[in-house]
N, CA, C and O atoms as CSV, one atom per row, in Angstrom:
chain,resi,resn,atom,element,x,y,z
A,1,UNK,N,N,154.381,78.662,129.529
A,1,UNK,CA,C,155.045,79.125,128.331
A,1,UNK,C,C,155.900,80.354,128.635
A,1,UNK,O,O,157.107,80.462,128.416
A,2,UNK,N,N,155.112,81.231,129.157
A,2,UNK,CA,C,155.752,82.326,130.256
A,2,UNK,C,C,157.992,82.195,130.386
A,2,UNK,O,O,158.879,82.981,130.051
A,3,UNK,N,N,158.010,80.631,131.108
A,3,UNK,CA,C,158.898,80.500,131.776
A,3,UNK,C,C,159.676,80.324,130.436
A,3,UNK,O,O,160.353,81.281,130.060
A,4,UNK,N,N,159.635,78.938,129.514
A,4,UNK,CA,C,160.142,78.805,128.840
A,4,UNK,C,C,160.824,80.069,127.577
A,4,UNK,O,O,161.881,80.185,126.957
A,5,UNK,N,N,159.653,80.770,127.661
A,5,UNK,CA,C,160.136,82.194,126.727
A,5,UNK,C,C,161.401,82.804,127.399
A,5,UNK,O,O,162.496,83.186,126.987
A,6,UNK,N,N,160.805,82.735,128.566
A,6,UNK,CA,C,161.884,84.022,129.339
A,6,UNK,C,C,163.260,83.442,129.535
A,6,UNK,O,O,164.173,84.222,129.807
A,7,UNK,N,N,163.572,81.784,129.394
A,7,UNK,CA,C,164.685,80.868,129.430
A,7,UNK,C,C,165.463,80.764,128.035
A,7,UNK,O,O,166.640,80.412,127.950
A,8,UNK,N,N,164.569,81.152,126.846
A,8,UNK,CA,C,165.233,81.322,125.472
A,8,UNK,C,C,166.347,82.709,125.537
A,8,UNK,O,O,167.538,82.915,125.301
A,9,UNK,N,N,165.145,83.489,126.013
A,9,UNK,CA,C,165.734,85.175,125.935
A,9,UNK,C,C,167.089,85.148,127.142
A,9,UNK,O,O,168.051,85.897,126.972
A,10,UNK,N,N,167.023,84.276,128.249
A,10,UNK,CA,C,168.363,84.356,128.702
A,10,UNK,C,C,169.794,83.616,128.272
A,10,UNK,O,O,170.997,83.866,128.347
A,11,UNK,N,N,168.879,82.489,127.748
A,11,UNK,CA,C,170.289,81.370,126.928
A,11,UNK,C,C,169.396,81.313,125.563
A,11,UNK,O,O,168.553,80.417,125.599
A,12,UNK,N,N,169.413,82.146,124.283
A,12,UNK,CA,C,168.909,82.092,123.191
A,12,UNK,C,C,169.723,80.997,122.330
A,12,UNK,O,O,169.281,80.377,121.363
A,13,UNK,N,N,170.817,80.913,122.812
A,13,UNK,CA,C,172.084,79.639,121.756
A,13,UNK,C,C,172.068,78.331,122.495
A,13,UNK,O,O,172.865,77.465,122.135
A,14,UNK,N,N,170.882,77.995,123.928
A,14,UNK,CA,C,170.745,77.164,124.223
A,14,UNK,C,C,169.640,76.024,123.621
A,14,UNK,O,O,168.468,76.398,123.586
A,15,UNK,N,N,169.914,74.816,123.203
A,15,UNK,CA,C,168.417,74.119,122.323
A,15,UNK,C,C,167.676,73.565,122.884
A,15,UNK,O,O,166.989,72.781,122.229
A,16,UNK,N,N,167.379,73.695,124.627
A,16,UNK,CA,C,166.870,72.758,125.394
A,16,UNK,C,C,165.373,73.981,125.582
A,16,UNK,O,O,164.252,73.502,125.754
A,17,UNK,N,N,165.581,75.548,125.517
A,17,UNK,CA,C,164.344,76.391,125.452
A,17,UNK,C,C,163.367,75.700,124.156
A,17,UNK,O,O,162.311,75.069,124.176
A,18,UNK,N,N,164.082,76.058,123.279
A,18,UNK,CA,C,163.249,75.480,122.065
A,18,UNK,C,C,162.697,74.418,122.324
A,18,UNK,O,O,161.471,74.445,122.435
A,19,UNK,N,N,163.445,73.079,122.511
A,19,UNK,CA,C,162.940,71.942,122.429
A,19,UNK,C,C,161.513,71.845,123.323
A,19,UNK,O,O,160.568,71.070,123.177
A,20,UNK,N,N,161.705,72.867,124.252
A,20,UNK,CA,C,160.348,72.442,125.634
A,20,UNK,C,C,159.674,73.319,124.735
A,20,UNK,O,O,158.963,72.593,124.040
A,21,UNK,N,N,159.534,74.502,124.393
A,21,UNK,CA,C,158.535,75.286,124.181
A,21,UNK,C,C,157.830,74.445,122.740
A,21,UNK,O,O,156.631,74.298,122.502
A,22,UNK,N,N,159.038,73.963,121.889
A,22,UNK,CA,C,158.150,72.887,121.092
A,22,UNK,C,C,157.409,71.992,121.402
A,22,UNK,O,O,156.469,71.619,120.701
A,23,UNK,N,N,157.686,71.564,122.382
A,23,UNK,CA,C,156.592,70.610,123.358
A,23,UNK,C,C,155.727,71.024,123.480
A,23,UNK,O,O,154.734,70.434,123.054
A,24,UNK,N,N,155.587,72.425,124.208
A,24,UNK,CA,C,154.347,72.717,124.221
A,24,UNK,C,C,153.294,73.138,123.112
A,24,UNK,O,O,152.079,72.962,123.030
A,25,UNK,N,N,154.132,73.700,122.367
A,25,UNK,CA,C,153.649,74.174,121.278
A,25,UNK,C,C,152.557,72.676,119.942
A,25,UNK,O,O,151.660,72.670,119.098
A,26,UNK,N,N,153.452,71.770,120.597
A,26,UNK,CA,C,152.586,70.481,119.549
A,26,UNK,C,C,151.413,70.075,120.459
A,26,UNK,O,O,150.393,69.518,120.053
A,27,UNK,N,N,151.709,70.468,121.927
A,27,UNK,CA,C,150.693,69.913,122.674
A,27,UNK,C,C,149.326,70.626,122.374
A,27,UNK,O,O,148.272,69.999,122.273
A,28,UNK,N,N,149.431,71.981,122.242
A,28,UNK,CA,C,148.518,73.058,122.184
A,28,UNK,C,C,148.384,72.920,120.683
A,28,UNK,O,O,148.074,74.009,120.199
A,29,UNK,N,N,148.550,71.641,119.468
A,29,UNK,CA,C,148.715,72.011,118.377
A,29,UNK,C,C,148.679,73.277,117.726
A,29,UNK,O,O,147.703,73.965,117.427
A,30,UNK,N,N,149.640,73.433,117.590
A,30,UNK,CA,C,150.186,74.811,117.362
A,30,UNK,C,C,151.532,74.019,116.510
A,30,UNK,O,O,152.691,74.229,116.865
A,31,UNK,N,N,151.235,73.210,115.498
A,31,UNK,CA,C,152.455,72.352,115.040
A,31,UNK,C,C,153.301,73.084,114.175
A,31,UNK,O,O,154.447,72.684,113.966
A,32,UNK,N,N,152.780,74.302,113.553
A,32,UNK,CA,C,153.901,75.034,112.736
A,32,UNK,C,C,154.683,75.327,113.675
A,32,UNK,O,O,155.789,74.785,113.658
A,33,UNK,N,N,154.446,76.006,114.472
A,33,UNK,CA,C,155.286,76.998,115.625
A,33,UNK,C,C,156.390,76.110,116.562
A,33,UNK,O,O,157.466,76.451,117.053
A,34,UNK,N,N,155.539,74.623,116.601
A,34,UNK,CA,C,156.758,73.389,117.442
A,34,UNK,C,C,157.756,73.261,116.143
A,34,UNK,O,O,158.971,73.408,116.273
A,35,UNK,N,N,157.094,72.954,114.793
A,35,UNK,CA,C,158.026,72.812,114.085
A,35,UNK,C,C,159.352,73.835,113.976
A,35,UNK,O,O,160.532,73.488,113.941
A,36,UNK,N,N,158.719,75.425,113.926
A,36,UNK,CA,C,160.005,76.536,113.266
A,36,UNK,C,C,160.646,76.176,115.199
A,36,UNK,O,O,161.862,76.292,115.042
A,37,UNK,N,N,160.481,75.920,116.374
A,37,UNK,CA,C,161.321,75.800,117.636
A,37,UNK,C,C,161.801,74.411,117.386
A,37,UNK,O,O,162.755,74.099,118.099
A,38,UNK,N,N,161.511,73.774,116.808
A,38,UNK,CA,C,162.653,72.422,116.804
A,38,UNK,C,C,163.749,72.421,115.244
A,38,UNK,O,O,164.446,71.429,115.029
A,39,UNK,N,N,163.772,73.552,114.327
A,39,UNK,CA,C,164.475,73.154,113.307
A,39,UNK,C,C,165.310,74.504,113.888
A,39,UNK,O,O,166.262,74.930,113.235
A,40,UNK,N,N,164.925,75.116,115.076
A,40,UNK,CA,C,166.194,75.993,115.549
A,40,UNK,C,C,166.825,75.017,116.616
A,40,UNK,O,O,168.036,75.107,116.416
A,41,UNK,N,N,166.605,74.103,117.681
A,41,UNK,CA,C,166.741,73.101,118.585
A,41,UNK,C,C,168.122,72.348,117.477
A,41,UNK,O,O,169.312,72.201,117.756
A,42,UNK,N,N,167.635,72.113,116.639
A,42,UNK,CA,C,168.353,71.354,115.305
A,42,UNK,C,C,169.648,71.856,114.796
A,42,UNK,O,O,170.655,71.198,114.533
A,43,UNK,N,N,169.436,73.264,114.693
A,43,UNK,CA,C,170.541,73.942,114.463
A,43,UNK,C,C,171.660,74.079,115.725
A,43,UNK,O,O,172.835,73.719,115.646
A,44,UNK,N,N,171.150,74.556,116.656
A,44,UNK,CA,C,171.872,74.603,117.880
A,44,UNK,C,C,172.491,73.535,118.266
A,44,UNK,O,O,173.597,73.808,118.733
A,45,UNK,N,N,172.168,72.113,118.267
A,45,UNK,CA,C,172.547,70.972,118.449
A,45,UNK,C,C,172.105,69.462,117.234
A,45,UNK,O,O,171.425,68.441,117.342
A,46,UNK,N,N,172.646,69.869,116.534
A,46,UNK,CA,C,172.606,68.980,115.312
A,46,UNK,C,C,172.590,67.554,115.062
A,46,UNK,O,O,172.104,66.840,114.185
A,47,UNK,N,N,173.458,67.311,116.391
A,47,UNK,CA,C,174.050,65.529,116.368
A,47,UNK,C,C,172.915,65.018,117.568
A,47,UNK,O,O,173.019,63.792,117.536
A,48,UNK,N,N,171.916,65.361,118.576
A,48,UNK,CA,C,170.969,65.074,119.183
A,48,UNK,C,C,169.671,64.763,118.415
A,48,UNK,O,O,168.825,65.521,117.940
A,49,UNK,N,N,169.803,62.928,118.440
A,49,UNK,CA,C,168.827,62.146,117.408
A,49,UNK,C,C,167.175,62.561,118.093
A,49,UNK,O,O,166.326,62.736,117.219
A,50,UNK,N,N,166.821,62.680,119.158
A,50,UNK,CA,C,165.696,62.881,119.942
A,50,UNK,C,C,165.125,64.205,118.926
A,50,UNK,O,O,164.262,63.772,118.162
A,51,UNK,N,N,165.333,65.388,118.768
A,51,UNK,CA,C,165.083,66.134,118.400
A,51,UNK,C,C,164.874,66.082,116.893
A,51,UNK,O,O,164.336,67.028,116.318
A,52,UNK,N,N,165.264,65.060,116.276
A,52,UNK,CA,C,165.441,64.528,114.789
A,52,UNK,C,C,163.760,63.297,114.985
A,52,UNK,O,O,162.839,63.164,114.179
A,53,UNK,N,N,163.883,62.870,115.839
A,53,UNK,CA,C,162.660,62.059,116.247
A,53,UNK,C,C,160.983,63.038,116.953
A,53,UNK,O,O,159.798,62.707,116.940
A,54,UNK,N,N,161.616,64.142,117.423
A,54,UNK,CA,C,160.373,64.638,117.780
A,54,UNK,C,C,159.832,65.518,116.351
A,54,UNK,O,O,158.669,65.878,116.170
A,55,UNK,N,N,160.977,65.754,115.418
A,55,UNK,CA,C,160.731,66.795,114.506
A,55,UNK,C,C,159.924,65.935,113.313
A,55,UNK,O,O,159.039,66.394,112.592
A,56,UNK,N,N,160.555,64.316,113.286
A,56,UNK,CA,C,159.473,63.537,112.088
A,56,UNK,C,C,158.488,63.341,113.157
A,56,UNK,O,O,158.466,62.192,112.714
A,57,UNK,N,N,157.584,63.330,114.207
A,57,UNK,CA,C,156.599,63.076,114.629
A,57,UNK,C,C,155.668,64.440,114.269
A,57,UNK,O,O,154.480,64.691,114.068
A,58,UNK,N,N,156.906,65.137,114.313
A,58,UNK,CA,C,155.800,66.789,113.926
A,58,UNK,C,C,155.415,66.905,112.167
A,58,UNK,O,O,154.698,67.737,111.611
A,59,UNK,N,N,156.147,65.799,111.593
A,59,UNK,CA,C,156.028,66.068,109.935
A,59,UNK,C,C,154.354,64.574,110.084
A,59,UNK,O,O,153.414,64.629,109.290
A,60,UNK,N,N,154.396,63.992,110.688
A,60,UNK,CA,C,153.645,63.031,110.436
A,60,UNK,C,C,152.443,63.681,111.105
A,60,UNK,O,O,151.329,63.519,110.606
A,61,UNK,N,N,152.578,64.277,112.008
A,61,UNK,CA,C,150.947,65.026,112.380
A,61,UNK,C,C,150.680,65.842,111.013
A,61,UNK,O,O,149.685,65.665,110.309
A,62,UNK,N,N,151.571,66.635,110.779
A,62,UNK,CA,C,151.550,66.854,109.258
A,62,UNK,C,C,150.938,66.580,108.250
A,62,UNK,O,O,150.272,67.379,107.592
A,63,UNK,N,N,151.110,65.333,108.002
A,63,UNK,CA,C,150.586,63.922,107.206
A,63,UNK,C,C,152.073,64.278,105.966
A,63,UNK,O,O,152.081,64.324,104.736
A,64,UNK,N,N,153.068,64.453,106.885
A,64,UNK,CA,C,154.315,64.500,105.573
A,64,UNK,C,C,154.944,63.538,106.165
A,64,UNK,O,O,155.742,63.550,107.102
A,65,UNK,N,N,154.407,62.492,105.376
A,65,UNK,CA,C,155.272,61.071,106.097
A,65,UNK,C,C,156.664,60.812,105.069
A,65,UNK,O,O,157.472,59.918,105.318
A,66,UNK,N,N,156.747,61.369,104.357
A,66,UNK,CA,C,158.151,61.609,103.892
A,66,UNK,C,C,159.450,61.788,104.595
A,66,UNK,O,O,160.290,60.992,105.016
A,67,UNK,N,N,159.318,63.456,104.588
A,67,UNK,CA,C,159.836,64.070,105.573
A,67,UNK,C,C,159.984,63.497,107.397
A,67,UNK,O,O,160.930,63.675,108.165
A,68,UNK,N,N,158.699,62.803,107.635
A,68,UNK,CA,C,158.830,62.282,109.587
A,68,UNK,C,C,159.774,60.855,108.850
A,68,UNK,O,O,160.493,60.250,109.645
A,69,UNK,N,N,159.764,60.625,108.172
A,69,UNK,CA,C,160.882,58.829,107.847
A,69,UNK,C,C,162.094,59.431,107.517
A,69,UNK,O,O,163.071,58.831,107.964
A,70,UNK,N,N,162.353,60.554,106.793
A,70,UNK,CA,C,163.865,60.928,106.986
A,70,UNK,C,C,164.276,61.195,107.729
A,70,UNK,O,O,165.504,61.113,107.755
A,71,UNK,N,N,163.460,61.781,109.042
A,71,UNK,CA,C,163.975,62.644,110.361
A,71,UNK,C,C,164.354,61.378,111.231
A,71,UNK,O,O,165.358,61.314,111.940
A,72,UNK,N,N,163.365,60.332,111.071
A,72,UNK,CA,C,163.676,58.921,112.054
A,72,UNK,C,C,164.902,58.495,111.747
A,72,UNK,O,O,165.805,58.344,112.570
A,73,UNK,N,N,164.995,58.241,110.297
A,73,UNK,CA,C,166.011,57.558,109.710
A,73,UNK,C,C,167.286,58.549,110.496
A,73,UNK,O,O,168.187,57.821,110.912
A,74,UNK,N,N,167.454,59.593,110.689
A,74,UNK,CA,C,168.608,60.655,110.969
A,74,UNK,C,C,168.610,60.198,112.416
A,74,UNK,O,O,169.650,60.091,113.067
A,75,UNK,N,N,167.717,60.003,112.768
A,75,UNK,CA,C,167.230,59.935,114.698
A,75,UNK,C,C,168.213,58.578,115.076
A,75,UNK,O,O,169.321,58.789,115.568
A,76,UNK,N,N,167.771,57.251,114.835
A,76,UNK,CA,C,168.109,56.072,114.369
A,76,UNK,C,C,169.937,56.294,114.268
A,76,UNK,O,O,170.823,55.898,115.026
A,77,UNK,N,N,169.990,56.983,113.167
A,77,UNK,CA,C,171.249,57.201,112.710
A,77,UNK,C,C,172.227,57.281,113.604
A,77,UNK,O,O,173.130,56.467,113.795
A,78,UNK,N,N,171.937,58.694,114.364
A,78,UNK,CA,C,172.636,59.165,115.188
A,78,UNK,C,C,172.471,58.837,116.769
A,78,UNK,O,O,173.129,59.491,117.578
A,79,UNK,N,N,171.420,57.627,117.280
A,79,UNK,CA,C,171.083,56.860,118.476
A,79,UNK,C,C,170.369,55.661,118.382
A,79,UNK,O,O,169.210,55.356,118.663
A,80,UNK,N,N,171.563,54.898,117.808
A,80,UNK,CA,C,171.231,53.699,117.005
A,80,UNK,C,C,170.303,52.567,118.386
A,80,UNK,O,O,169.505,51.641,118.243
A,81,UNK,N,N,170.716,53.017,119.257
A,81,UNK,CA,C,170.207,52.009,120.597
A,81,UNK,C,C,168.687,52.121,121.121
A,81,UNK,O,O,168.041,51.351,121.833
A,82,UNK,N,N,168.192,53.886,120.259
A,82,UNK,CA,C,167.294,54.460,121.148
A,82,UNK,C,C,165.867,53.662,121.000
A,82,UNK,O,O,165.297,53.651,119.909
A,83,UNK,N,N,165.412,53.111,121.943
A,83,UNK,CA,C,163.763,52.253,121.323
A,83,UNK,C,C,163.252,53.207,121.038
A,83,UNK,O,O,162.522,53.080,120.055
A,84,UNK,N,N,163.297,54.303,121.519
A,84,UNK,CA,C,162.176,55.217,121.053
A,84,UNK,C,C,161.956,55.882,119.915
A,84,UNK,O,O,160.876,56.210,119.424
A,85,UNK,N,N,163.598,56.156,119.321
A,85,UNK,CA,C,163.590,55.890,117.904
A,85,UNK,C,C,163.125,55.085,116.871
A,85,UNK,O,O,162.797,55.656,115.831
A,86,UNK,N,N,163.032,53.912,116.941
A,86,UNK,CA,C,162.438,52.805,116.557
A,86,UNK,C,C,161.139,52.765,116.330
A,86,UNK,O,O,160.563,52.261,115.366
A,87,UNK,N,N,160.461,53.598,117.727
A,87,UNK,CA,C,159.161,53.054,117.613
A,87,UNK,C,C,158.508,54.496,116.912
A,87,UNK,O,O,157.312,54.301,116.695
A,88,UNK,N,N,158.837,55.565,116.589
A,88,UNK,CA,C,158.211,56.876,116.305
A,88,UNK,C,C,158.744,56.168,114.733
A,88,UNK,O,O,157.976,56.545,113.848
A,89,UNK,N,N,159.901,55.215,114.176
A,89,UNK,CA,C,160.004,54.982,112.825
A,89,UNK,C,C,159.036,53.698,112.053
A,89,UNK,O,O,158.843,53.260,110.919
A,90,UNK,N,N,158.464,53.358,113.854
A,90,UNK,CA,C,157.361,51.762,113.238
A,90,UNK,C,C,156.153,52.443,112.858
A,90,UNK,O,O,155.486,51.993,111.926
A,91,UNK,N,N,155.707,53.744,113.635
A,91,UNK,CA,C,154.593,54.538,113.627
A,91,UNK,C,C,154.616,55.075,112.472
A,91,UNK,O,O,153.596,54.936,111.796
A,92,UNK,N,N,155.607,55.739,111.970
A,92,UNK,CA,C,155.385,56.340,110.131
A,92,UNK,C,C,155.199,55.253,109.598
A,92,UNK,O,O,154.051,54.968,109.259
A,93,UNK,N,N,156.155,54.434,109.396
A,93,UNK,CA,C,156.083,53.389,108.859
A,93,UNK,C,C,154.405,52.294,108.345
A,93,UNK,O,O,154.114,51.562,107.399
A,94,UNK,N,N,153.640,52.814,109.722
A,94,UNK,CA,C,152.186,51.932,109.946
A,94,UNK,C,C,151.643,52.807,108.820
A,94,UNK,O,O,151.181,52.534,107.712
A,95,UNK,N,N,151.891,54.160,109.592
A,95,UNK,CA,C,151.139,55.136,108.487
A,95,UNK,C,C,151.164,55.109,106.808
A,95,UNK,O,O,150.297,55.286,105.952
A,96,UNK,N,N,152.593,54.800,106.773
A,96,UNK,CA,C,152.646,54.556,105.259
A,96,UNK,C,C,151.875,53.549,104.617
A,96,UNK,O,O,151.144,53.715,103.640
A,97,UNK,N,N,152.123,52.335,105.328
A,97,UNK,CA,C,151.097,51.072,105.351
A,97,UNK,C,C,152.241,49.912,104.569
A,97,UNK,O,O,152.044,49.095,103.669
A,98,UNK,N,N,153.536,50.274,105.386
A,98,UNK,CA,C,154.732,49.339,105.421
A,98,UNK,C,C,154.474,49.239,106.398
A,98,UNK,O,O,154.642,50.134,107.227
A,99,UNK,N,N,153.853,47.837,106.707
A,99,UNK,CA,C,153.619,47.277,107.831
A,99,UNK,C,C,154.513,46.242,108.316
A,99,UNK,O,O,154.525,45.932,109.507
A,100,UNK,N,N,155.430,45.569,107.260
A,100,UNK,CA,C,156.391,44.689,107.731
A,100,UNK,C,C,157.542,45.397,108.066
A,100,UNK,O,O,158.296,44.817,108.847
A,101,UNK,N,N,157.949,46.766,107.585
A,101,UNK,CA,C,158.974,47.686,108.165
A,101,UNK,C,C,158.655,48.116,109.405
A,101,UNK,O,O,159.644,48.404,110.079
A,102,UNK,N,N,157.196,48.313,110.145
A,102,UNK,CA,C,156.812,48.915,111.041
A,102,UNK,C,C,156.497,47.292,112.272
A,102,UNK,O,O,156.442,47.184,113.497
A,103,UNK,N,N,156.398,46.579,111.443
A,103,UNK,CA,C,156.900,45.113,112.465
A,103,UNK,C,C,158.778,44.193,112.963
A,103,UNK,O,O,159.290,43.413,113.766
A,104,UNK,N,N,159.147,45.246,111.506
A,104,UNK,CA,C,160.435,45.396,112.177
A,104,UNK,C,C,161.446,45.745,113.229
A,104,UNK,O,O,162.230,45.180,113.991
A,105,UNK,N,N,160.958,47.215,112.828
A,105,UNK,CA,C,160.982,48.111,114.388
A,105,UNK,C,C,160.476,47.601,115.380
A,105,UNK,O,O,161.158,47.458,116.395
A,106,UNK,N,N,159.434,47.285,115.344
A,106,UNK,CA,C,158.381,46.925,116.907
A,106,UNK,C,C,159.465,45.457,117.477
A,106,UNK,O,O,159.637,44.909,118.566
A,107,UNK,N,N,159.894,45.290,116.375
A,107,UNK,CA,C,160.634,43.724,117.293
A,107,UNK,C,C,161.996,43.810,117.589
A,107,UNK,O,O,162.695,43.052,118.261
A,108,UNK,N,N,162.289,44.884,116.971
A,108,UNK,CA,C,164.004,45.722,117.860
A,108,UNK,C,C,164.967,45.111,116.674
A,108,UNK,O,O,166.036,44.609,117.023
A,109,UNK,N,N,164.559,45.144,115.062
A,109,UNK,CA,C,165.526,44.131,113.796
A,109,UNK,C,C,165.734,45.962,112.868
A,109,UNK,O,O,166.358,46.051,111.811
């Protein structure tokens, strides 16, 4: 964490510090703290769907499955190709218990 801090404080307008230290930060659940480093990640780079996809995975640990299906839907949006998008939107989706939306995704429709 060390490193990543000290990589914000040299490129602070860069979104790739945030994004890792949010990593770590969900790993160590510590999910508020990944959340406030990925809605700055967000700001810094706005049109990068990944970060729109890690940020609804952080609303669904949450249990704000609202909020993680708009972030997919934005993710999706903006990396219409990405499977991995897809599959973090089949996973809310299960959660919600739209299971034929979440068999959608899983089959690439």
């Amino acid at each position: 964490m060390t490193d990543v801090n000290a990589s914000i404080r040299v490129e602070p307008n860069g979104f790739l510090g945030y994004f890792y230290r949010a990593s770590i930060e969900q790993k160590m659940d510590n999910v508020d703290a990944a959340l406030d480093d990925t809605n700055e990640a967000i700001r810094l780079k706005p049109d990068y769907g990944l970060l729109y996809s890690n940020r609804g995975s952080l609303w669904r640990q949450k249990g704000d499955l609202d909020r993680a299906l708009a972030d997919q839907e934005k993710a999706i949006q903006l990396e219409p190709q990405s499977a991995s998008n897809r599959v973090e939107r089949a996973t809310t989706e299960r959660y919600r218990g739209n299971l034929q939306a979440a068999l959608a995704d899983f089959d690439g429709h």
